[in-house]
KOLTIFI-121669 format. One record per residue (C-alpha): residue in three letters; y, z, x. Coordinates in steps of 0.02 Angstrom, whole numbers, padded with zeros to 5 digits, always signed. Layout:
BEGIN
AlaYZX...
This chain:
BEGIN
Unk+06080+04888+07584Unk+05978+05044+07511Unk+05843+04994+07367Unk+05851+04838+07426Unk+05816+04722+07252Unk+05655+04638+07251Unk+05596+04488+07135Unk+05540+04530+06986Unk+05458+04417+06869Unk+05512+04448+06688Unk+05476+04313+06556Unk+05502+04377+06366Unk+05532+04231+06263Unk+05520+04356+06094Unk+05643+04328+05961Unk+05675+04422+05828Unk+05731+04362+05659Unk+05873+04418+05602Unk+05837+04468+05438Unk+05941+04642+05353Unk+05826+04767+05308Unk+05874+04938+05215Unk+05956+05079+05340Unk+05857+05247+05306Unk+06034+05357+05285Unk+06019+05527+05389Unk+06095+05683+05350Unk+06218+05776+05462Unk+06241+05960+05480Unk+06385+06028+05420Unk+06508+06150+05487Unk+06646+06164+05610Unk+06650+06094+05777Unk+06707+06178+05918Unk+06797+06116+06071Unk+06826+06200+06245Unk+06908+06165+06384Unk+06795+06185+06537Unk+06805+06138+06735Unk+06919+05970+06807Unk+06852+05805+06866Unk+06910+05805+07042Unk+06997+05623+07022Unk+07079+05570+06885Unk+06918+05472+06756Unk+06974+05307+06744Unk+06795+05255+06715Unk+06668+05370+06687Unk+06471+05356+06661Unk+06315+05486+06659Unk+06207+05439+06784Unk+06083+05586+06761Unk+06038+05751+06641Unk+06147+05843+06744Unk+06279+05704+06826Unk+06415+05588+06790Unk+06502+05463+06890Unk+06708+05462+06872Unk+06801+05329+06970Unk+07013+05319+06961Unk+07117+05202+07048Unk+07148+05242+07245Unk+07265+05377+07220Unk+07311+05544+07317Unk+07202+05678+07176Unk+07176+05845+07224Unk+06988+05815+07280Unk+07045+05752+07459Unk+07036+05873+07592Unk+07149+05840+07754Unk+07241+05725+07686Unk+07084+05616+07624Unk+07124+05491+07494Unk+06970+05512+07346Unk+06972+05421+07198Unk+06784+05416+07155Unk+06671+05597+07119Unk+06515+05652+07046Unk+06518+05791+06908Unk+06378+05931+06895Unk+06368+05972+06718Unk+06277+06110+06737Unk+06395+06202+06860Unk+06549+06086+06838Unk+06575+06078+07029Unk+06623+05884+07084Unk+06571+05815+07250Unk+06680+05667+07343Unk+06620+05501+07319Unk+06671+05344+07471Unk+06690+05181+07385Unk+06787+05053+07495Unk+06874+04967+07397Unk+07017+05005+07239Unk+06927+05020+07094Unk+07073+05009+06964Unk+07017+04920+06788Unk+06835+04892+06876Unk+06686+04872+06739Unk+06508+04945+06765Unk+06336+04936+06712Unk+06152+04979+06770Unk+06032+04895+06835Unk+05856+04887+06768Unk+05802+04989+06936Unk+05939+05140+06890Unk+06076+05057+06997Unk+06273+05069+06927Unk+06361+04926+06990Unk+06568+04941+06958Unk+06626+04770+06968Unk+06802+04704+07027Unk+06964+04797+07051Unk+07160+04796+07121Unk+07208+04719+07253Unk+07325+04862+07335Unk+07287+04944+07459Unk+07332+05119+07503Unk+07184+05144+07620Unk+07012+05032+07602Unk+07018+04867+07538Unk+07053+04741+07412Unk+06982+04774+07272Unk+06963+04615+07164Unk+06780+04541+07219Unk+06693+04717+07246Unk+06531+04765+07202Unk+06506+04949+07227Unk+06313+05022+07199Unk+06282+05188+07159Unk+06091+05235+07119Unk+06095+05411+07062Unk+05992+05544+07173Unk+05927+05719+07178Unk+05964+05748+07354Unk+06171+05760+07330Unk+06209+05659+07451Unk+06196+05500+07374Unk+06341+05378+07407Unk+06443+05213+07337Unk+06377+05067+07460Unk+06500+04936+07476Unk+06498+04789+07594Unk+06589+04615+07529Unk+06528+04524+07688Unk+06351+04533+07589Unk+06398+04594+07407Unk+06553+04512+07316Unk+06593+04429+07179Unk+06628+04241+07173Unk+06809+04270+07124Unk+06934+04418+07096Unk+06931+04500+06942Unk+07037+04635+06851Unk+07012+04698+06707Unk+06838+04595+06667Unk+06705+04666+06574Unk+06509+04678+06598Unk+06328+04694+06501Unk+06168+04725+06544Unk+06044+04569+06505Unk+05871+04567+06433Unk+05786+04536+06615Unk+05904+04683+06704Unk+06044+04592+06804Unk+06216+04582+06749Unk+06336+04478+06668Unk+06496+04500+06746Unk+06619+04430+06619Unk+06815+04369+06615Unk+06974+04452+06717Unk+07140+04409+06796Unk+07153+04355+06984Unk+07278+04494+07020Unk+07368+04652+06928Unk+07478+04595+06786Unk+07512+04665+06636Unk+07425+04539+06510Unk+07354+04399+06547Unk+07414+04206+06580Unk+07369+04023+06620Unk+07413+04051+06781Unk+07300+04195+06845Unk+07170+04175+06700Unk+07007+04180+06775Unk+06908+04101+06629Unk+06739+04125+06704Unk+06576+04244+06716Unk+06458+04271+06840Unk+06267+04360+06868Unk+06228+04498+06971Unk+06105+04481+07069Unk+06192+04291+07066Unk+06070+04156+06954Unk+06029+03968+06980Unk+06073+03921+06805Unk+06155+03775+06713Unk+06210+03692+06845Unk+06282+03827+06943Unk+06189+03901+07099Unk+06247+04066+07133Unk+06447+04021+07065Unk+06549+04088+06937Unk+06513+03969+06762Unk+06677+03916+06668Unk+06705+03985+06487Unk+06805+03907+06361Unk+06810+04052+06269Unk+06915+04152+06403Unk+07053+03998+06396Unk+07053+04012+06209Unk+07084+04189+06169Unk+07234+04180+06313Unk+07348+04306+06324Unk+07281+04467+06263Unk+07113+04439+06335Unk+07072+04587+06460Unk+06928+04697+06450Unk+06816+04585+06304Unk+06710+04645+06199Unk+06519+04601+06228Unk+06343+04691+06175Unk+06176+04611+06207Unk+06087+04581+06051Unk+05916+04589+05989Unk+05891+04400+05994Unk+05944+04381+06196Unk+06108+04299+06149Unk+06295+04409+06173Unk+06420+04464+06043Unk+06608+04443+06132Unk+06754+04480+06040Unk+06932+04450+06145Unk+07114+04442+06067Unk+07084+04377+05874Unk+06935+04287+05910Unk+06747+04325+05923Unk+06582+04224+05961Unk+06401+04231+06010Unk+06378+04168+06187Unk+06184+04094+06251Unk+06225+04150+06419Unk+06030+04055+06466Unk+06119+03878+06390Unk+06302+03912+06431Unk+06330+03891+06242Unk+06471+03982+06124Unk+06466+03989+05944Unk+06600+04041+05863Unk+06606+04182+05729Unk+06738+04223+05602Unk+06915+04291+05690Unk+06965+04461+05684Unk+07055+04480+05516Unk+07239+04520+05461Unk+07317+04462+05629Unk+07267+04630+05756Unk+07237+04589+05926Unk+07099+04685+05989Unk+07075+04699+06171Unk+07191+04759+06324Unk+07347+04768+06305Unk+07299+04788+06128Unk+07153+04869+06154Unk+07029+04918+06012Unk+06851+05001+06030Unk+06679+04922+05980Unk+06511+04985+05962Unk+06356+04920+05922Unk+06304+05014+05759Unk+06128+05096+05788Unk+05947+04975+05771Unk+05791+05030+05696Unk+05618+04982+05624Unk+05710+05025+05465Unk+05844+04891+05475Unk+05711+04767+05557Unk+05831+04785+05729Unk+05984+04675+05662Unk+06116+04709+05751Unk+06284+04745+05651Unk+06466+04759+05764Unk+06604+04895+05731Unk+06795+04861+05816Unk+06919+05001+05770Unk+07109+04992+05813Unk+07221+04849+05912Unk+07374+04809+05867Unk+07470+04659+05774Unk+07597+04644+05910Unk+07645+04459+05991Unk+07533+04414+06148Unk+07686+04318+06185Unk+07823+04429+06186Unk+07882+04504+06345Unk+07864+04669+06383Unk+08038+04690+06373Unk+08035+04651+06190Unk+07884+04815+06141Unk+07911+04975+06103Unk+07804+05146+06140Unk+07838+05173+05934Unk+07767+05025+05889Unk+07661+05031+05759Unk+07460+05037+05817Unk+07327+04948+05673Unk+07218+05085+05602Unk+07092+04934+05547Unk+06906+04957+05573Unk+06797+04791+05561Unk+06615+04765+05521Unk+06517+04621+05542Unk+06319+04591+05523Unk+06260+04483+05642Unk+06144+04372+05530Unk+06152+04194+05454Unk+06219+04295+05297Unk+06324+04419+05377Unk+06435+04285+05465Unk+06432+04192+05315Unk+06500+04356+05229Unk+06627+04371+05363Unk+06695+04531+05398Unk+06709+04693+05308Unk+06867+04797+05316Unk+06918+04978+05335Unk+07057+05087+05367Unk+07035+05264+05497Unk+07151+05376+05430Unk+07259+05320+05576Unk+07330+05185+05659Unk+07245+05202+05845Unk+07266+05090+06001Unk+07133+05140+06175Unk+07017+05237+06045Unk+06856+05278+06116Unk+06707+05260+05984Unk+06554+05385+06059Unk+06404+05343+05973Unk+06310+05516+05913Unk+06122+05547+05900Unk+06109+05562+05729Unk+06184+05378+05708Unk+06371+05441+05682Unk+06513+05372+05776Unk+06643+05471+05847Unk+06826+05399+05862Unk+06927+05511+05991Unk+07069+05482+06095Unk+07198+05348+06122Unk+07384+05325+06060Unk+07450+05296+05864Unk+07599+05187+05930Unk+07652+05064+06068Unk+07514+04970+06209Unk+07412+05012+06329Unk+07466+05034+06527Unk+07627+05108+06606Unk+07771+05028+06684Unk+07823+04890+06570Unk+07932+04927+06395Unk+08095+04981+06405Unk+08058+05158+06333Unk+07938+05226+06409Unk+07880+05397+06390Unk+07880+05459+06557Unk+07806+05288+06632Unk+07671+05287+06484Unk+07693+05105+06374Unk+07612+05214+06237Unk+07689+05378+06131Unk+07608+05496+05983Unk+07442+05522+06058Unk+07301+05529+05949Unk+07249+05721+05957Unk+07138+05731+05773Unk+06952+05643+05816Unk+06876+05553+05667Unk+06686+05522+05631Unk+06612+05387+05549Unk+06460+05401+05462Unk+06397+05217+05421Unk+06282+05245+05311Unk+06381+05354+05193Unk+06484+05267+05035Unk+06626+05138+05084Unk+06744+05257+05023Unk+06678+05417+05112Unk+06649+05348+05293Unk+06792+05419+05389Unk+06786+05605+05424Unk+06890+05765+05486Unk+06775+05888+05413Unk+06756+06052+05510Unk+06855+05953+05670Unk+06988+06030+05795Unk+07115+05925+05866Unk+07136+05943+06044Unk+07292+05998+06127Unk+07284+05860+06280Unk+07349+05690+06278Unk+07230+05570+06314Unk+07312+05401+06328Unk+07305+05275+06456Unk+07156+05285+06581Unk+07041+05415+06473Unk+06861+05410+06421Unk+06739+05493+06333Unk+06552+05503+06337Unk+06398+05578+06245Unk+06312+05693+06373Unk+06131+05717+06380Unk+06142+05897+06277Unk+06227+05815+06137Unk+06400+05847+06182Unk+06558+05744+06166Unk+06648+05736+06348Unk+06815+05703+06366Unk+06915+05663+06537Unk+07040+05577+06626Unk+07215+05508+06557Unk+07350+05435+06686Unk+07481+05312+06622Unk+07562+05342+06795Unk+07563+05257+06946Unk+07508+05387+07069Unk+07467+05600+07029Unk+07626+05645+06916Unk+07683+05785+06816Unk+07792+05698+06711Unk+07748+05686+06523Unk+07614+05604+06512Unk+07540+05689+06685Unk+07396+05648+06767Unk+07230+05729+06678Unk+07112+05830+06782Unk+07061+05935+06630Unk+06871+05917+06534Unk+06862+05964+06387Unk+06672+05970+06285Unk+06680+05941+06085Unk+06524+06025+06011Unk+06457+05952+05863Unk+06400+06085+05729Unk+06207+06019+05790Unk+06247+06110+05926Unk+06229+06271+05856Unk+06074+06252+05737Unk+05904+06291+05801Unk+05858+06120+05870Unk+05689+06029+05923Unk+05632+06027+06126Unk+05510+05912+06171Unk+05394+05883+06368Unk+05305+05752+06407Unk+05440+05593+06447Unk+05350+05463+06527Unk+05481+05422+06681Unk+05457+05255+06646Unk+05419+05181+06463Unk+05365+05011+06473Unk+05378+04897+06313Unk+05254+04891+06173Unk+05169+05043+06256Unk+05135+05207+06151Unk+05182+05373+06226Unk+05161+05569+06188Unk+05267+05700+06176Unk+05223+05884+06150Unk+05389+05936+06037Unk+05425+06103+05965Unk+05516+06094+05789Unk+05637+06198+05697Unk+05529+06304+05571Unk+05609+06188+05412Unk+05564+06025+05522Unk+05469+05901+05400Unk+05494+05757+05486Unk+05612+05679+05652Unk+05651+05538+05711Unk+05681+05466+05888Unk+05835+05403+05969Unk+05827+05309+06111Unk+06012+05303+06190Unk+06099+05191+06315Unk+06257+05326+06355Unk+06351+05172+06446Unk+06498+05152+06558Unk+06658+05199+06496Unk+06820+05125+06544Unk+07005+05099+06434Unk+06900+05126+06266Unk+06784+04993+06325Unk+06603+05061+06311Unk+06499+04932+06414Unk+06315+04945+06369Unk+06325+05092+06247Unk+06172+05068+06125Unk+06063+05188+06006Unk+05886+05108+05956Unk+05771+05204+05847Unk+05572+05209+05899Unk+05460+05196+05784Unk+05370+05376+05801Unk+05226+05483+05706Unk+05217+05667+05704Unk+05056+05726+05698Unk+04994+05843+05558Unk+05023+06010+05659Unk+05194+05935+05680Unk+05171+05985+05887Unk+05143+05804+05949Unk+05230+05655+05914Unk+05161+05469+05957Unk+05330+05351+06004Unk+05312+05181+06010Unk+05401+05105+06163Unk+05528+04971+06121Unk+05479+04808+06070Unk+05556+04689+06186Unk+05685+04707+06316Unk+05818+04630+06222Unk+05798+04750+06093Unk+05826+04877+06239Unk+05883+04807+06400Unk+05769+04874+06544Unk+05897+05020+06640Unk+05912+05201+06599Unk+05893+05274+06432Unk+05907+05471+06376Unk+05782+05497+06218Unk+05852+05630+06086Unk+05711+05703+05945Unk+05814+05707+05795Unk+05767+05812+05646Unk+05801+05761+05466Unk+05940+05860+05446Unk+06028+05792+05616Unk+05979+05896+05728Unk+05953+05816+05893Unk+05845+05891+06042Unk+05917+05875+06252Unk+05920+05694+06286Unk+05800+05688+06435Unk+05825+05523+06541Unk+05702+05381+06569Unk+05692+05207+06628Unk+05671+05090+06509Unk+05547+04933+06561Unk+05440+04952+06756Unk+05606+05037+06840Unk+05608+04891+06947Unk+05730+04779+07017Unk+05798+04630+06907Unk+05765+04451+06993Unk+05841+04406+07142Unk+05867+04232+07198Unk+05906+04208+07382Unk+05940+04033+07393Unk+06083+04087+07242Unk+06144+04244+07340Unk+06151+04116+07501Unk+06242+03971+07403Unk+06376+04107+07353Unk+06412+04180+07514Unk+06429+03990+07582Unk+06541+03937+07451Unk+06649+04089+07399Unk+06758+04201+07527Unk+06785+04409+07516Unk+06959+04471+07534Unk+06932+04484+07729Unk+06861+04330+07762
């Protein structure tokens, strides 16, 4: 197994209080965006995630895209940003409705799958590692004799903890639409696999995946600054002490909308700083109010989507407050919310009526359960007036459908990247086809003189102070740093995605700035990070990457890793 993981010894027991401080607003530079259409993925981007300044990793389901050569079946690729070329990627297994996140060490593992098989393997209990390289010739490395999950899982979800392993969260025991009783897999598990509460190595029982039965695929979950988990599934949400096993639940989502897959909303973790004294305050956008009851049979493609957008601060007075409401200007169901460096949110993509997937409702368009795609983008500005938050200014809609099985991502230039869409159950033309197409939104940041910087430590350890030699715009009084977690993206489900500002001092020449490292790790999970300079007027600099924490390996427990081979089975077994 390559980088094999070594123990690492990581005791923080740091915790924050959680008390609201005031949010220093930032401006945002006017003007019109600009979108282009520019190069094709190679397989269809099901999941997508930038593993370096000039990569990203796009996985589909095991399907015959244009990529194979010789009648080679690819469904995984690495883009070059730089020249747009894609290279074939080998993963084993099917990695339809997989999750992924990174290890502290770099390492992207995409978790669980679908059990057909076209060529390769069952899907369900994979773990597939990819550690990014310079070489090119970096692979997935696969092997569920020695790496597996305890249990299938489709459709679970994923987060990066505080000491860099995995929590590997929820799922269904085979491909159905929604979920059920009957192939429920109410569970989570650790990767590397954890001797904790009672369970060596095994996958722990949740209560909270029986409760918020049916609509419960793809949850909700963001590590937060105190080492506990925000989940939000269905109508429900809690905060889960994944080191005691205990849930505590929070107020439900409001005015009846369902808010993960087949309803499936978007969340994102609104941006921490010194300023707000890191308290951590949740954003879900979309759903739907439909029945997770009703057949299939019984919904539409016009159904109506919810165009509600939820806030919640994550304090003793925040959930006492409840949640705050808002309206997008549009109903939107599999919207992707892209966090930007200057602490905006961008809402693109996804469907103003019906559900997501393909296959199911008696009207499908084409084989797509979902009609009226959402071409218009919004942004959200969070800091701005209640009444002024929601955006079109200066934005151009795009002319592709991206529905079912799209993603979006913030590259490291500052960049909005769009991909993928494929509410079909193999390549088709029919409307709506399979998506090869990229297309690259450019915010109007992009074409401002903006600030460079040298000098990224390659690792930034916490509490540590660093120095970066930065060249500013010519009007540059003062910037700020963003410290960015760019995530894994899959069915508007950003897994990790996070935007911490340092605190940071610009010297008096304005040529060096001092950046204080994180504070703790669950402020900022060890793993990757990309660092934008922002100027006061929103201008943000190339995002250069770094590891945040040693770049080491999380813990590894053998005696757990050997109690879960003993006791669980692979697909082959």
């Amino acid at each position: 197994m390559p980088g094999s993981l070594q123990i690492l010894l990581l005791v923080l027991s740091l915790r924050l209080p959680l008390t609201l401080g005031e949010t220093v607003a930032r401006d945002s530079i006017p003007g019109a965006w600009s979108l282009v259409q520019m190069g094709t993925s190679g397989v269809s981007a099901m999941q997508l995630a930038v593993t370096s300044e000039t990569t990203a990793i796009i996985y589909d389901k095991v399907e015959h895209n244009p990529l194979g050569v010789n009648g080679e079946v690819v469904w995984a690729a690495e883009l070059n940003f730089d020249t747009l070329q894609v290279r074939a990627l080998h993963p084993l297994s099917n990695t339809w409705c997989a999750t992924g996140s990174f290890l502290s060490n770099g390492t992207l593992v995409n978790s669980g799958g679908n059990p057909i098989v076209i060529t390769g393997a069952d899907g369900l209990q994979a773990l597939r590692l990819f550690t990014p390289c310079t070489t090119g010739d970096c692979d997935v490395y696969e092997d569920q004799t020695r790496v597996r999950l305890t249990s299938p899982r489709w459709y679970p979800s994923s987060v990066r903890l505080q000491d860099g392993s995995i929590l590997i969260f929820g799922g269904a025991t085979t491909d159905v639409f929604i979920n059920s009783p009957e192939v429920n897999n109410p569970s989570y598990e650790f990767f590397p696999p954890k001797n904790i509460n009672g369970f060596n190595g095994l996958q722990i029982p949740s209560q909270f995946l029986v409760d918020t039965l049916n609509g419960n695929h793809f949850p909700n979950m963001v590590l937060l600054p105190n080492g506990k988990i925000f989940v939000s599934a269905n109508q429900q949400a809690m905060i889960f002490d994944w080191q005691t096993n205990t849930e505590t639940r929070l107020p439900g989502i409001p005015n009846g909308v369902r808010i993960s897959s087949p309803f499936s909303a978007s969340h994102v973790l609104l941006p921490l700083s010194p300023q707000n004294d890191y308290t951590p305050e949740i954003m879900i956008c979309g759903g739907s109010t439909l029945s997770d009851t009703i057949p299939p049979s019984e919904i539409s493609s016009q159904d109506p989507t919810s165009a509600q957008c939820i806030r919640m601060v994550l304090n003793g007075a925040g959930i006492a407050k409840g949640w705050s409401v808002e309206m997008m200007p549009q109903g939107r169901i599999m919207v992707d919310m892209v966090l930007l460096p200057d602490g905006r949110v961008m809402l693109v993509n996804g469907a103003m009526t019906g559900v997501a997937g393909y296959g199911d409702v008696p009207d499908q368009i084409g084989h797509s359960n979902a009609d009226n795609p959402a071409f218009m983008p919004v942004v959200y500005d969070p800091n701005a007036p209640a009444d002024s938050r929601f955006s079109t200014d200066g934005l151009v809609a795009s002319t592709i459908a991206r529905v079912y099985h799209s993603t979006a991502t913030l590259t490291p230039n500052g960049t909005v990247m769009l991909a993928g869409s494929n509410p079909n159950n193999d390549i088709t033309t029919v409307k709506y086809a399979t998506e090869y197409r990229l297309e690259f939104f450019s915010p109007p940041y992009i074409n401002v003189p903006r600030p460079s910087y040298t000098g990224l430590p390659a690792t930034i350890n916490y509490n540590t102070e660093f120095h970066l030699a930065v060249t500013l715009p010519a009007d540059t009084t003062d910037v700020t740093v963003a410290l960015m977690d760019l995530g894994f993206q899959t069915h508007g489900v950003h897994m990790d995605q996070r935007l911490v500002q340092l605190v940071s001092t610009l010297s008096a020449d304005k040529k060096t700035l001092t950046v204080h490292a994180p504070p703790t790790s669950s402020i900022y999970p060890p793993g990757p990070a990309y660092l934008y300079v922002v100027t006061e007027s929103g201008a943000p600099s190339f995002g250069h990457k770094t590891i945040v924490g040693t770049g080491a390996s999380p813990p590894v427990d053998e005696g757990a890793i050997a109690n879960m081979l003993a006791n669980t089975s692979g697909p082959s077994d």
